[in-house]
Each structure stands twice: as C-alpha cells, then as structure tokens.
N, C-alpha and C positions, 0 to 999 in steps of 0.2 A: 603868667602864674595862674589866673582866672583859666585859660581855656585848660592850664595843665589838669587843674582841680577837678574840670567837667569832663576831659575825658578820662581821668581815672573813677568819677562818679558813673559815668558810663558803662565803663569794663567792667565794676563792679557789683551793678545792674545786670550784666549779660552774664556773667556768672553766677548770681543768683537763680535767674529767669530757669538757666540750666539745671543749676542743682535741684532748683523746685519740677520742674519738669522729668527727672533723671527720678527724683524721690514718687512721683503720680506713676511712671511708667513700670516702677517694681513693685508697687503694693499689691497687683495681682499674680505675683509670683511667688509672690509669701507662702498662701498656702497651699502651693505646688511643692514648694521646697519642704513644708514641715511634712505633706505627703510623702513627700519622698525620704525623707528621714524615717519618718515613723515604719515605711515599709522595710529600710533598711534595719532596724532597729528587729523588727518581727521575721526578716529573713533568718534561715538556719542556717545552723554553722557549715563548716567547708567538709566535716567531717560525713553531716549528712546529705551532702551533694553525691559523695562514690555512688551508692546503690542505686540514682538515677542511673549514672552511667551504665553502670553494668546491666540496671533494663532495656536500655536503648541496644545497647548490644546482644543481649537477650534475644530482642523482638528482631532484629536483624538474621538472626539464625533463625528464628521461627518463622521469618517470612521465607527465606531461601529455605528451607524443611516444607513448606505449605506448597511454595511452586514446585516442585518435585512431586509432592504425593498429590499435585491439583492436576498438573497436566496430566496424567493415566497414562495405561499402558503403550496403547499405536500411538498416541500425538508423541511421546514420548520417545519412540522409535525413530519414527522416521525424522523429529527434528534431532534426534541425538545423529543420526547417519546422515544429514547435510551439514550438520555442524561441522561434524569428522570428515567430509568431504572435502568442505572448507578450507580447513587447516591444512589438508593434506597439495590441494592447489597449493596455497600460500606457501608451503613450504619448498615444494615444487617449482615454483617460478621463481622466488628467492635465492634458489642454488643456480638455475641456470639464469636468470636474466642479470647478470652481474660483466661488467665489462673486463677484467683480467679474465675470463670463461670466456666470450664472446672473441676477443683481441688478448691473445695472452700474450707480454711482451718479449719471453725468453722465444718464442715461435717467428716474431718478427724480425728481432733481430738477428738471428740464423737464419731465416730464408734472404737478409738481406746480403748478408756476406757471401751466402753461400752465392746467390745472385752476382754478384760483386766479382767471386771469385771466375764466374762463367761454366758455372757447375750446372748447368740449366737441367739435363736429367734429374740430379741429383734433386734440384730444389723442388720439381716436380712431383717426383715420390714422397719427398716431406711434405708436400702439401694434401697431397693424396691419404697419406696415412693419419693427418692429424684430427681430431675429432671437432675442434674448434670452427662456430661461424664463421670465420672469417678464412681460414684455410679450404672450406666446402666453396663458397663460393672463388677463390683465387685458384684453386684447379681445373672448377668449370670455365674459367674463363683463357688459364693457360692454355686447355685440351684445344681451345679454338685459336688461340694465338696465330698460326700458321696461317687463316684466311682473312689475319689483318686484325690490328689495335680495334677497331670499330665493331667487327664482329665477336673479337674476345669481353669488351664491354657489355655487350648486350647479350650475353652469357653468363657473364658476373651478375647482371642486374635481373634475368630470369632465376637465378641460383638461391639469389638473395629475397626476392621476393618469396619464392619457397621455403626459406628458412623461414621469415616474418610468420608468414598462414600458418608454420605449425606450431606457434607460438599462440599467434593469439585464437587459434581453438582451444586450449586452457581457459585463457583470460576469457572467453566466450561464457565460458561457463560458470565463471565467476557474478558477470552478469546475468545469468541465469539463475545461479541461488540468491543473488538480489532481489529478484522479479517473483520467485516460489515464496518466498520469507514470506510478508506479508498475505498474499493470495490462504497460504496452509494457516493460519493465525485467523482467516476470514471462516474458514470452514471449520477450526477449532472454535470459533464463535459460535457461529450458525447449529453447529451439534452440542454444544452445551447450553443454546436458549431453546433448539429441543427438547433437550431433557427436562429443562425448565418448566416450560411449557406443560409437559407430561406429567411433571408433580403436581402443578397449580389443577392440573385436571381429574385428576384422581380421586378424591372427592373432596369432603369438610374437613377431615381432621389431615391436616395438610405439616407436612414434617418440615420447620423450620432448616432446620440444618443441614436435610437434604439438598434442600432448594438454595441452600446458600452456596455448598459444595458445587451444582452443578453452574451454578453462576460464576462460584469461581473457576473453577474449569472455563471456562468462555473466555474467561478475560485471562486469564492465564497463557493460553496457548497462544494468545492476538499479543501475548506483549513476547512471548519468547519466538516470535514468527518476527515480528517488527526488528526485535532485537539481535537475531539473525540476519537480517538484510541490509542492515547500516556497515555491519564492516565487511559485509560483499561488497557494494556498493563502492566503499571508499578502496578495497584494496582491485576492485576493475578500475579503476580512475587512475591509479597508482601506477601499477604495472603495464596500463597501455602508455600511458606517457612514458617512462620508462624504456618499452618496445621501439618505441619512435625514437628517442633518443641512441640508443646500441645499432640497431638498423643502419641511421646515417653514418654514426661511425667505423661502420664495419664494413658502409659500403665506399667511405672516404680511402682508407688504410689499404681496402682490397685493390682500390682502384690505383694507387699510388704505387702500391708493389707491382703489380700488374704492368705499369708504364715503365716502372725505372726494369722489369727484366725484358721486354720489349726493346726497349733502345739499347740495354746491354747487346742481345742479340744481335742485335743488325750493325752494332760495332764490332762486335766479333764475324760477323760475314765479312764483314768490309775491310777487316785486315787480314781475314783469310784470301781475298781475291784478288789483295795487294800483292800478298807472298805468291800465288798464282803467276800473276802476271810478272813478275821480275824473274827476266833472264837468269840461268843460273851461269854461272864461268865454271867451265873445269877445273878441275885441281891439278896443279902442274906434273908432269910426267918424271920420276927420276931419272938422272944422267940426261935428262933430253938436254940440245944445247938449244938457249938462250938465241931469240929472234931476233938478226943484227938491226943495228938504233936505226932508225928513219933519219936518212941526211938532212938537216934544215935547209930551206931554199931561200938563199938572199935574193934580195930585187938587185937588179942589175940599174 
C-alpha cells in the first residue's frame, strides 16, 4: 500500500513537472498569437482582395505589351523568323518521324502474303512504289537479292543509313537554333548597353526613361534569345532519340521481310527443279493394245 501511495506521488509529480514546463514554453507565443489575431482582425475583406487580382493580371499584360515594344524592330524580326522556323521543323518531324509512316502495317502485311503467295515480281513493284522507310530500304536490298542474302543486307543497311542522314539534317538544325538563341540575346545585350552607354554620354541633363528603355531592350532580347533555345534544345534531344529508335526498327522488319522472301525463293527453285527432273510418262495411245503381263518366275 505504502510503495502504491509513492508511486502515484510520483506520476503525480511528473505530470505536474510537465504541465509547468508545457505552461513556461507557450508564454512566448502569447504575443505571436495576439499579433496575429490582431493582423487578422485589420485584414480586408474578401471583397477587397479582387482588384489585387485583376492588377496582377494587369501587370502581366503590361509586361508581355513592354517585351514586344522592348525588343524593336530587327531583334524582333529575325527572332520572330527562328521562332517560325522552329515550329515549322517541329512540325515537320512530328508528321514524319512516327512509326505507322516509317513501318506502316497494311504495307507489311501485303508484301507478306503477297511473298507468301510467290508473287515475287509483284511484291517487288509494291515495294518500289511505296513511299515508306521501310519499303525504300527492302527494294534496295531485293534489287541485290540475286548476288546472295549477304549482299541484299548490306544494301538494306546502306539504303537505311541514307534514309537516317536525311533525317537528321533537320534535327541538325534544330540544334542549331539552340546554339543562335542565346549567342543573338548576347548581341541584343551588347547593342542595347551601347545605346546605354551613348545616353549616359550625352551630357548632364541625361533622359531617365531613355536610358531605362535602352536597358530594357538589352535584357529583353537576352531573355527572348534564352527562351528560344530551351525548347530547341529539348525538341533536338527528343527527335534524335526517337531517330534511333524507328531506324532500328525499320531496319529489324526490313531485314525479316527480306529473309522470309529469300527462302521463299529458293523453295520455289527447288520445287521447280524437282518437276524438272521427274520423268514425264506418256499418255496412253487410243485403241493401242495393252503390253502383254510379264510371266512370274518361280524358283525351281
């Protein structure tokens, strides 16, 4: 009963100790919280929060209004005509770098029946007439067919490399308005802390606003030069990977049609050479008479 006594004397203790402790570590939060009431209390209403909004939006249009009439005339030109460039790649390699354009499947599977069928002319001219990477390179490699599977491959694989090169001279140039962005944004720099310059020089009564305009002009052109060459940048990255991807695959599919009409062939020789070589029997003569039986020979 005694030790019950002391350790509930105990607990009773240590939960004080807490509560006294728990009460010294909030007293200097008191007047945080009555700060913060009291600001809450002198905030405005919700009503007049809108017209913040609608400045902020405001000032958004007036920055996009400010960089248009900051950058001028030429910086203005010529990044409007790489921009337009731009787009005009991306849109360009996005129609053809697409795998149903490269490997379209209604194309394969007709050169394979037709294959199938032993229509090999036939399959030939389909493949000749179609516009598709993969029919350019499996014609190159048919037209050699004849000097052996090994030579028809390394036909295929010269056909396809050319298709690849004129591929990525586009994408080249995408890397290229990546590399221009920034450099034309350095020399929109460099000609608007000329002009700079030029006012500070002029003499004492020196025209604020001028001098703000040409500054801004400077910084202007270096952010719309920057901001032209990131999504060069990320869509050369894109589209070559891509390249490498449709490439393999085009030269997998090429290579596979390629073998299965090669072995068709050479089973249609080879049952042509059959019929070749088997005797033919005549066909029997009318009214001729019948060649008397061959007697059996018993053993004696």
């Amino acid at each position: 009963m005694i030790s019950y006594d002391r350790s509930m004397r105990s607990v009773s203790c240590w939960l004080l100790c807490c509560l006294t402790l728990g009460m010294l570590l909030s007293l200097p939060a008191i007047p945080a919280l009555s700060s913060v009431a009291q600001a809450q209390d002198e905030a405005p209403p919700a009503e007049e929060a809108i017209p913040k909004k609608e400045s902020k939006s405001k000032g958004l249009f007036e920055i996009i209004r400010h960089l248009f009439e900051s950058v001028g005339l030429f910086f203005g030109v010529v990044l409007g005509l790489v921009s337009v460039a731009l787009v005009t790649l991306c849109v360009l390699l996005l129609m053809e770098l697409r795998m149903d354009v490269s490997i379209p499947p209604a194309f394969v599977d007709e050169f394979t029946e037709t294959v199938n069928k032993r229509r090999f002319k036939e399959a030939y001219e389909m493949a000749k007439e179609d516009p598709s990477a993969v029919a350019r390179v499996l014609s190159a490699g048919m037209s050699r067919l004849q000097y052996g599977i090994e030579d028809a491959r390394e036909a295929c694989y010269n056909q396809l490399e050319s298709v690849k090169v004129g591929k990525e001279q586009l994408i080249t140039y995408l890397a290229t308005i990546g590399t221009l962005g920034p450099l034309l944004g350095l020399v929109g720099t460099v000609f608007g802390m000329i002009l700079a310059f030029m006012t500070l020089a002029s003499g004492d009564g020196i025209d604020g606003k001028a001098l703000a305009g040409e500054i801004s002009h400077a910084l202007v052109v270096t952010l719309l030069g920057v901001g032209l060459s990131v999504p060069a940048i990320f869509a050369h990255a894109f589209f070559k990977n891509r390249l490498v991807r449709i490439t393999h695959d085009t030269g997998t599919v090429a290579d596979d049609l390629l073998t299965q009409m090669y072995y068709n062939s050479k089973k249609a020789a080879t049952t042509s050479a059959a019929e070749l070589q088997q005797p033919a029997t005549p066909p029997p003569v009318a009214g001729a008479a019948a060649p008397p039986p061959v007697p059996a020979v018993r053993p004696k």
